[in-house]
N, C-alpha and C positions, 0 to 999 in steps of 0.2 A: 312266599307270602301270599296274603289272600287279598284280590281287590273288586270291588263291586264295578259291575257294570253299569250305563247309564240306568236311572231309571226308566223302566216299564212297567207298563199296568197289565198285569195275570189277573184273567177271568177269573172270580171266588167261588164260583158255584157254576154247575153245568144243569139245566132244567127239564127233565126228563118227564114231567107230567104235569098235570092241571097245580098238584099239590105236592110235588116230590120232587126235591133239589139235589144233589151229588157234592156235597163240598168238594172244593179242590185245593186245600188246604196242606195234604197229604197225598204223595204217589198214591196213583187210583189205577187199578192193576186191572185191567180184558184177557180173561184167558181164553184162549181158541180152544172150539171144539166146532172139529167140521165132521158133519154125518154124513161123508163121501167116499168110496172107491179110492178119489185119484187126489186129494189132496198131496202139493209136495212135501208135506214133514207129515203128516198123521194122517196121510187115506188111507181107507176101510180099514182104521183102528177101531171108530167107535157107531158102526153102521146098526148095532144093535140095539136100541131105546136104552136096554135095562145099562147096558153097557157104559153107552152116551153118558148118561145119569150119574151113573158111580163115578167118569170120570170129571164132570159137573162138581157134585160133592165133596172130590178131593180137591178143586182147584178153588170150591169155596175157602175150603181146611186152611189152606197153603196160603190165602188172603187175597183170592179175587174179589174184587169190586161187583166184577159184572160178567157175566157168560156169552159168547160171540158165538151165536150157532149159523151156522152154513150148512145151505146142503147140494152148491154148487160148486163146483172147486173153480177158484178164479187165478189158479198157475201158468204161468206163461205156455198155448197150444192146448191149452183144455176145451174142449167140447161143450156147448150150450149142452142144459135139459130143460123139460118143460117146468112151467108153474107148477103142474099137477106134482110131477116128481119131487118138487122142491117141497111143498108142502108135506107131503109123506114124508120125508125124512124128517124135516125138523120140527112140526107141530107132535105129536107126539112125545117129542123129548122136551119140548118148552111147555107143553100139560103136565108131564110127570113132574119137571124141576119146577114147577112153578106151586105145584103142590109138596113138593120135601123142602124146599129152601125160597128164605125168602130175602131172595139177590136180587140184582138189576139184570134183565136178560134182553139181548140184541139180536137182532135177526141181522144176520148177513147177506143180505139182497139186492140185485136191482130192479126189481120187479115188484110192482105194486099190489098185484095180487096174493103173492106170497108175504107181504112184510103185514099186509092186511089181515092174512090169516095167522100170522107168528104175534099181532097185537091182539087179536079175539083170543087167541092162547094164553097170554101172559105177556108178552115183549113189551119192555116201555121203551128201547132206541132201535132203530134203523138205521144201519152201517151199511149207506150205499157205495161201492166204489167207483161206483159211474157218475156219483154227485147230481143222479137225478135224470142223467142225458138218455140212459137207457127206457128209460119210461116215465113218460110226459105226466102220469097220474102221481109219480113218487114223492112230490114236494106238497103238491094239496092233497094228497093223504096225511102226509106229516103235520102239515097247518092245520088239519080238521082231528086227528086225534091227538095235538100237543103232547106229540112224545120229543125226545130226544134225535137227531137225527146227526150223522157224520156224513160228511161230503170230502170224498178222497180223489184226488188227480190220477189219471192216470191217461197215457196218450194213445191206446190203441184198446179193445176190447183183447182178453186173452188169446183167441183165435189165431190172432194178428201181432202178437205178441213174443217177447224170447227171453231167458233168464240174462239177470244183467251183465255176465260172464260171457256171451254168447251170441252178439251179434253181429251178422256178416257187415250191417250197415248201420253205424252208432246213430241213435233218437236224435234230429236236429233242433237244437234249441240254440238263440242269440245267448240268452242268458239264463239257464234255467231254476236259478233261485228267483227271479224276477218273474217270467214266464207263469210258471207255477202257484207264485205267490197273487199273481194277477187271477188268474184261472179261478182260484177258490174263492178269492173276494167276490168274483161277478155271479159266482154260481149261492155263496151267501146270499146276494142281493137278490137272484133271481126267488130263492127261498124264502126270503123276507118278503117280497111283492108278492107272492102265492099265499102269506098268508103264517109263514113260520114265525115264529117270535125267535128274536137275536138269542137272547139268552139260550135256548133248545138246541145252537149250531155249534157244532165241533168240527175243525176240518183239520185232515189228513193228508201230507205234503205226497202221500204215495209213492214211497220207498218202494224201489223194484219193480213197480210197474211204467216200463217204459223209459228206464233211465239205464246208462251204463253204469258201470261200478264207480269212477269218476265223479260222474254227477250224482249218484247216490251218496255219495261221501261227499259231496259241496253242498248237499241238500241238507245234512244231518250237522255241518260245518257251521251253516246259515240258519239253526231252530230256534235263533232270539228272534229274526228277521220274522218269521211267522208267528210266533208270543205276540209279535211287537203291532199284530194286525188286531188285536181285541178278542178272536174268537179262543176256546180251548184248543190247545193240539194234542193232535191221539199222535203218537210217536208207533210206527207199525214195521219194525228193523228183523224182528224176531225171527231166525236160523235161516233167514234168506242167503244168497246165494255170491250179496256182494260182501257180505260178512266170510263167509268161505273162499271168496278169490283171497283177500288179503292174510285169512288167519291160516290160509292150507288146511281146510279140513272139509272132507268131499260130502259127506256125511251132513244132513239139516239138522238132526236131532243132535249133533254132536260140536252144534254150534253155539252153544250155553255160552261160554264166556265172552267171544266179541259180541256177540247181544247183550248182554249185560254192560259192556264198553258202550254202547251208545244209548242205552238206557240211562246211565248215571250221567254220560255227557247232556243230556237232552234234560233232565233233570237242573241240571245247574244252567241251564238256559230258560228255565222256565217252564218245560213242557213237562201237565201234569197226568196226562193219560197216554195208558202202555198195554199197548194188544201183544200177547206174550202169550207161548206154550208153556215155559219154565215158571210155571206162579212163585213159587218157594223161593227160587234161585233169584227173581229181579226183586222178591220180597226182600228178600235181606239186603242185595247190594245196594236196593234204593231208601232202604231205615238207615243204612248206613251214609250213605250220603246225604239226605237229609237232616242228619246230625249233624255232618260236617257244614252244611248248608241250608241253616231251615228255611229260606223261601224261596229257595233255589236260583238264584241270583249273583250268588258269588262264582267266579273264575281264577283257577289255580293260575299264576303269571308267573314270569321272573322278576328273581328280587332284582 
């Protein structure tokens, strides 16, 4: 049988500009495209502009909402580069897509001077996963050009960091759905007092960064508990690596179906945004679930 959980209030719309809204009505689908070397699922796939592009184009086809470009890889042990470098990589592909398709495009940064030049390019959101902490200018840049901004947890910079499968000494947290859940509300507020307007913020429980597989699976257990704070949640699960402890499969790219397992569960908890490689593949399981559950509120129980 099917039974509703308590009521919650799910944000309707996410505010990405002076004058452009994002309904969240309907699974709203981020497809990654990192223009890097060393990304763990897609480095130097799409280092090439024209390349980047075509694969932009298909992930509009397939039903992305919105394009997530990177041109840092932020994998567990990865290497800082500079601003300069970042911008080479991704203004160039957010000029070309911005001129063939006209989608929602995100810069993946935490650096103020690159997310600045990814919005003189086109970008209407900034997908920080430092929530601002890496660079003290990221939040009133956001407040002065009223874009879109996500604010993701994450407990170590990647330097300092290890895939969730892999650590000699597990992340300590008292309680890390609470923890977490704390973390993003203060770093909201500090965004709000800079100058962000509420509606603008989406924040990101940051799966994989900094969590063991355990806790990533209590954090993905717990996605009403973040619904249930006001803000949108980006649900960001896609071919990581606590998906592969559990489903036996070593392979990222070959991690399509338990990502899709916690897309559909995060869905019927409420959460309406999804940073995904597989556009096609979470397209259909999430039209499908939302059939089964159109406001995504309903939980499968025993009779």
């Amino acid at each position: 049988m099917m039974t509703f959980q308590h009521d919650i209030t799910i944000a309707s719309a996410w505010q990405v500009g002076t004058d452009w809204f994002l309904p969240l009505d309907q699974p709203r689908l981020m497809g990654v495209l990192n223009v890097t070397p060393d990304s763990f699922s897609d480095g130097g796939q799409n280092m090439n502009p024209a390349r980047a592009v075509g694969r932009a184009l298909r992930m509009i086809n397939e039903g992305a909402d919105i394009i997530d470009i990177g041109g840092e890889s932020t994998r567990p042990g990865a290497k800082r580069i500079s601003d300069a470098q970042q911008i080479d990589r991704t203004v160039p592909v957010i000029e070309e897509l911005h001129r063939h398709a006209d989608v929602l495009i995100s810069i993946d940064t935490t650096r103020a001077k690159v997310a600045e030049a990814a919005l003189d390019a086109g970008a209407k959101i900034i997908n920080d996963v430092a929530a601002g902490r890496d660079d003290e200018s990221m939040l009133s840049l956001a407040a002065s050009r009223h874009c879109g901004l996500v604010l993701m947890h994450r407990l170590h910079p990647p330097g300092e960091d290890s895939y969730s499968d892999r650590y000699h000494e597990a992340p300590q947290y008292k309680d890390v759905v609470a923890e977490v859940s704390d973390f993003l509300n203060r770093r909201a507020l500090e965004a709000i007092k800079a100058g962000v307007d509420p509606a603008s913020i989406v924040i990101d429980p940051g799966l994989g960064f900094g969590k063991t597989v355990e806790q990533n699976y209590r954090l993905i257990a717990h996605g009403t508990d973040f619904v249930e704070g006001g803000y949108p949640v980006l649900s960001g699960a896609s071919r990581k690596s606590f998906i592969g402890t559990i489903s036996d499969v070593e392979v990222p790219a070959e991690r399509v179906f338990g990502s899709l397992a916690v897309s559909v569960a995060h869905w019927l908890m409420g959460v309406r945004l999804f940073r995904v490689h597989d556009v096609a593949q979470h397209a259909q399981a999430l039209a499908v679930a939302r059939k089964i559950a159109p406001n995504g509120r309903e939980i499968p129980t025993s009779p």
